[in-house]
N, C-alpha and C positions, 0 to 999 in steps of 0.2 A: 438547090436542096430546100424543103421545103420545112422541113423538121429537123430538130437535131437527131432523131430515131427515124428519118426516113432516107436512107443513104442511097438506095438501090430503086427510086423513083417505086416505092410499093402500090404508092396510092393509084399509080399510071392501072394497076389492075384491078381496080377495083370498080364497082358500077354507081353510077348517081345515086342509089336511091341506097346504096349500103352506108356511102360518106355522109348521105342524110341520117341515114339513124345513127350512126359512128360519135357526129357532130350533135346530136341532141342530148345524147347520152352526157357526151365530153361538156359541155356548156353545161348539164342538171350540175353533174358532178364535183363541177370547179364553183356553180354556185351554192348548191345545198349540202353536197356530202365533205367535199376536203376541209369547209371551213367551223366543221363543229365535229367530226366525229374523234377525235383524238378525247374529246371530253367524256365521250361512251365509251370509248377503246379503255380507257385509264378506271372509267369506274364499274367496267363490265355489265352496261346497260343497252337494250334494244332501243336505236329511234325511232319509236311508234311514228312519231313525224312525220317521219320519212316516206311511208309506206302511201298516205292520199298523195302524194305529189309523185310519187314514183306510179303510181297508177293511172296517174295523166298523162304520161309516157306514151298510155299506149303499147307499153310492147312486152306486155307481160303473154306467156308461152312461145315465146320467139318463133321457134317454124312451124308451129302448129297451124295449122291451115283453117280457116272458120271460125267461130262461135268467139266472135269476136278478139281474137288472136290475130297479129299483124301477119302470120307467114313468111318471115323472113327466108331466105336464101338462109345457108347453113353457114357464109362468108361474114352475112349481116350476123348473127346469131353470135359467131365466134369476135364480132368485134365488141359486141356490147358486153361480152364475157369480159374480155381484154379490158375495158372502159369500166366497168365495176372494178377489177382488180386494181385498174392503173389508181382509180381513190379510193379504194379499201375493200381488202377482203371480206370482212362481215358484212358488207352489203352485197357482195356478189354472190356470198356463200347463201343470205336469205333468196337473193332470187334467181340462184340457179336451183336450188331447192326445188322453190315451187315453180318453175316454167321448164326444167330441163330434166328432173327428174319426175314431180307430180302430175302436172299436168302432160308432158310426153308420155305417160304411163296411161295415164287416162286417154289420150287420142289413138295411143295404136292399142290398145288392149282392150279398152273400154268397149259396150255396144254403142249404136248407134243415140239407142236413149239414156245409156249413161252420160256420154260425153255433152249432150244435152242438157243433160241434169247440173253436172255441176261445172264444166268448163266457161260457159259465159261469165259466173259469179267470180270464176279465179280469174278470167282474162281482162275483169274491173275491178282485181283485188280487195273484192264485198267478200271474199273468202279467200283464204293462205292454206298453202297444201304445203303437204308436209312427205317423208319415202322411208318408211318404216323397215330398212331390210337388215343391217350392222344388228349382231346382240352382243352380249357380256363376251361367249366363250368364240363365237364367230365374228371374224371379220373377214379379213383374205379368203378365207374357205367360208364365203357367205352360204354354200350352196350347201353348206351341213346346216342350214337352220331348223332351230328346234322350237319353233313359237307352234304351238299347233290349233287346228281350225277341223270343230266336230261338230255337222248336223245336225239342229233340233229342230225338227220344224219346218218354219218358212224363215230358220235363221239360222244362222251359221257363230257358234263359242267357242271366241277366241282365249289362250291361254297362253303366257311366255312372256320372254322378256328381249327390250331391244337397245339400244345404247348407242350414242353420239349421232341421235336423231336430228339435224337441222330444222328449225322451225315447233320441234312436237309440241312443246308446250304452248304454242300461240296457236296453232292451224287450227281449224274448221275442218278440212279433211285430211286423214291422215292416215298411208297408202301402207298396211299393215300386210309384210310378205309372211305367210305361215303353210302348214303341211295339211291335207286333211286327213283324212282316216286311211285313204290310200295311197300317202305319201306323195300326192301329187302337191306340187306349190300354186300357190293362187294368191291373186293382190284383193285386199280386204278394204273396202273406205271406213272405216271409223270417223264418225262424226262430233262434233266436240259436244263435249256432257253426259257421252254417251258413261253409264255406269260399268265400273273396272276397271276403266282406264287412267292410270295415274302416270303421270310424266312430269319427273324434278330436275331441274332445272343444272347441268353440270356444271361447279364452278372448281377455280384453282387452273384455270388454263390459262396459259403463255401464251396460245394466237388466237386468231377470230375473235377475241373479247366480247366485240358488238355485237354477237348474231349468239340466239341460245341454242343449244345442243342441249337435248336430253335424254335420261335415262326412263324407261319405258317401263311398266310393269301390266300388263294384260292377264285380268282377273276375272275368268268368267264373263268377258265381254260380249255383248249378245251383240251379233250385226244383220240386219236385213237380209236375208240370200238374195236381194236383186243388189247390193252394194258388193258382190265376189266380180271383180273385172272379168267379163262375159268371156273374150278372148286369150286369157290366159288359164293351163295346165299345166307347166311343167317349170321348171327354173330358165330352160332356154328362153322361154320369154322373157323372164329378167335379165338379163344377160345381153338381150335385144336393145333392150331399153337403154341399158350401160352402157352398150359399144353405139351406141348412136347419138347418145351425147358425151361419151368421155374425150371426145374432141375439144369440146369445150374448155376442158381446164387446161390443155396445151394451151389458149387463148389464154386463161387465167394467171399462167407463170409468166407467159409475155407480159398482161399488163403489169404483173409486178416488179419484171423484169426493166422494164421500157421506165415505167415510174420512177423506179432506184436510180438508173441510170442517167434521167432531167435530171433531179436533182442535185444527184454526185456531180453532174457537169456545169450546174449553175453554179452549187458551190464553189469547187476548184476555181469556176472564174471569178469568184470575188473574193474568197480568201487569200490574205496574202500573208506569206511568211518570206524571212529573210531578204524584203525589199522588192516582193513581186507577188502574185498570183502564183499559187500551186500549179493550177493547168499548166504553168510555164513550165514545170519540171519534167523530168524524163521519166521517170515514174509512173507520175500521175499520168501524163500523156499513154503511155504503154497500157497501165490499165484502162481507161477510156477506150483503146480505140479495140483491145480486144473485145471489150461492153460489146461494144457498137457490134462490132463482127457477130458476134453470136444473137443479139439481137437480130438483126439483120437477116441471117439465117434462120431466126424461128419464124419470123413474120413471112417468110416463102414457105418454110414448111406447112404451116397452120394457114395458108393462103392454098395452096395445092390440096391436102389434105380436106379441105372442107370442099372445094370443087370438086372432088371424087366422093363425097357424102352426098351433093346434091346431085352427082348422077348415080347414087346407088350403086358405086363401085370401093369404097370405103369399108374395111375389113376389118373385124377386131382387133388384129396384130397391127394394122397401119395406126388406129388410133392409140394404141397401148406401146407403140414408138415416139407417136409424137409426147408424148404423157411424159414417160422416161427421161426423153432427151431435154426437154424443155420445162421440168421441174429440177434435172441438174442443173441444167445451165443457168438457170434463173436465180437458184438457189445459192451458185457461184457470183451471180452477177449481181443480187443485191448484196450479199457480202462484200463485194469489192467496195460497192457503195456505202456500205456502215464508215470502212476502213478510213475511204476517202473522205468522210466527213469528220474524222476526229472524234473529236470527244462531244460536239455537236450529233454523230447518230447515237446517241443511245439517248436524246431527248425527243419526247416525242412530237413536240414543236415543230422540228426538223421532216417528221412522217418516216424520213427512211427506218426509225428505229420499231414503228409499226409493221412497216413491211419485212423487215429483217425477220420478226416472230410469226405474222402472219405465213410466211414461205415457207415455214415445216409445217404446218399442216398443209398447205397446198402440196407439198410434197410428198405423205401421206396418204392422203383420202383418194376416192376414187383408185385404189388400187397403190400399191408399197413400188418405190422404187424397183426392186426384186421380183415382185410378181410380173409387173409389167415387161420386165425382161425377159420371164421364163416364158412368159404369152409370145412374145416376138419369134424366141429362140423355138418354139413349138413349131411356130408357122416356118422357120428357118428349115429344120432339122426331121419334120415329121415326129419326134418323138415329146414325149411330155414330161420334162423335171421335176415336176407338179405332183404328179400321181404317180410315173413309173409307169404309165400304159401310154398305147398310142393313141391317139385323140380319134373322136368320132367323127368323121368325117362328112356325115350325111346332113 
């Protein structure tokens, strides 16, 4: 065995060049993010820092193909997902943001000279994207959104408001979903400075500390008609966008999953109470090894699951299963890990007690425990719990 989280030989499936990025990731990680970010997590600040070193990576818009994007496989993609999570969710939450939802949005929707225009600057993070689609009264039912987007000209004025924006207040571009006059939806780039657009910065939150979320207010925002993403008309192209990386955060529960579960298992072996290491007890051992089991099991599903996204046989229900299953499980399995650590997880020294807060939102976002199930259950059943009609099949 090669890892204490790799029980079922995983790595045996994996390709040289994925354990190369896997490995660069993991090595940034353990040197620049685990050993200072509990100092932002505690005082609710971004690490600008972070951002030129994380840019030398190289692997900012993961499978985006070209304009200076690595192209990873959807296998590589989901590990470096896992590897943000596994050292902290507000750094994964900044850069899936911008490589899995902004810039992915810009490569399949964009023209050919959009993507041009501004993908090279986000794939050298000289520019941060940002996915303007959540507002105050929609979330789950994003596809009732009410931002709206009217012709003047050779511009298009934005109006409305959007809420738990990742990145809005720092981006350069920032990917504003609204309606226009025909009720069709279209992705908007707002540029930073542009006048009306105001976005404050949301505080009083319990996870993601390090990464800002903001609340949005679009006031008469004038945008260029050649910044409307060329390819998209309707919501199903959002929706494209969504089911094509919501893969990703099934990776995201693993790494937080896999993280909780080192640690809980390092502890246990050097704690010792009543004359022995914990790991010695029955208990502890019992919890550990179901960790492991369900870990084990997410790392084959989210290993399968993204092999069937890189043959473009990956389904919104397949990824809105992995989503479900693997934010419970994770959800259970760093709890176990708070548990096992005593009065040791609720410091943040420790980490598990960041990841402990972090995993409800990862639990959350990208789609509600519940939605995701009634998406699966749709695709089970033909029928839709959702809306009460039968889904459109075309």
């Amino acid at each position: 065995m090669t890892s204490p989280t790799d029980f079922y030989a995983f790595e045996d499936l994996l390709e040289p060049d994925e354990i190369a990025i896997r490995d660069r990731v993991r090595a940034f990680c353990e040197q620049e993010v685990t050993p200072r970010i509990n100092d932002y997590w505690e005082r609710a600040q971004f690490p600008f820092e972070l951002v030129p070193k994380i840019a030398e990576l190289g692997i900012s818009g993961g499978t985006v193909e070209g304009y200076g994007s690595p192209g990873m496989s959807a296998v590589a993609a989901g590990l470096v997902a896992a590897e943000w999570a596994r050292a902290d969710g507000s750094i994964g939450t900044f850069y899936g943001v911008h490589s899995f939802l902004a810039m992915q949005s810009i490569a399949m929707l964009g023209s050919a000279e959009q993507r041009e225009r501004w993908l090279p600057q986000m794939a050298r993070l000289e520019k941060i994207g940002a996915f303007g689609l959540t507002e105050p009264r929609h979330g789950s039912d994003a596809v009732g959104l009410e931002t709206s987007a009217r012709r003047d000209g050779d511009s298009y004025v934005l109006n409305g408001q959007k809420k738990w924006i990742g990145n809005g207040s720092i981006a350069d571009y920032v990917l504003i979903w609204a309606r226009d006059e025909e009720g069709n939806v279209g992705g908007y780039v707002v540029e930073k400075g542009t006048p009306g657009y105001t976005a404050t910065v949301m505080t009083g939150k319990t996870a993601l500390r390090a990464v800002w979320q903001a609340e949005i207010t679009l006031d008469d925002v004038r945008v260029p008609a050649e910044n409307r993403l060329e390819n998209c008309r309707s919501f199903k192209d959002v929706s494209t966008v969504l089911d094509r990386t919501r893969y990703t955060v099934a990776w995201r529960a693993l790494g937080l999953a896999t993280a909780s579960y080192e640690l809980a298992l390092a502890h246990a072996l050097e704690r010792e109470q009543f004359g022995q290491p914990i790991a010695g007890y029955q208990l502890v051992q019992d919890k550990l090894a179901r960790m492991l089991a369900e870990i084990t099991a997410m790392q084959l599903m989210c290993w399968r699951l993204s092999k069937l996204a890189d043959e473009g046989r990956m389904t919104a229900a397949m990824a809105s299963m992995a989503k479900m299953n693997h934010a419970a499980k994770a959800r259970a399995i760093v709890a176990d890990a708070r548990d096992i650590l005593g009065g040791d997880g609720i410091l943040l020294e420790h980490h598990v007690a960041r990841h402990h807060a972090d995993m409800e939102a990862v639990f959350t976002f990208e789609g509600t425990d519940s939605v995701q199930a009634l998406i699966v259950g749709r695709e089970i059943t033909g029928l839709s719990a959702i809306s009460g009609r039968r889904p459109d099949r075309r």
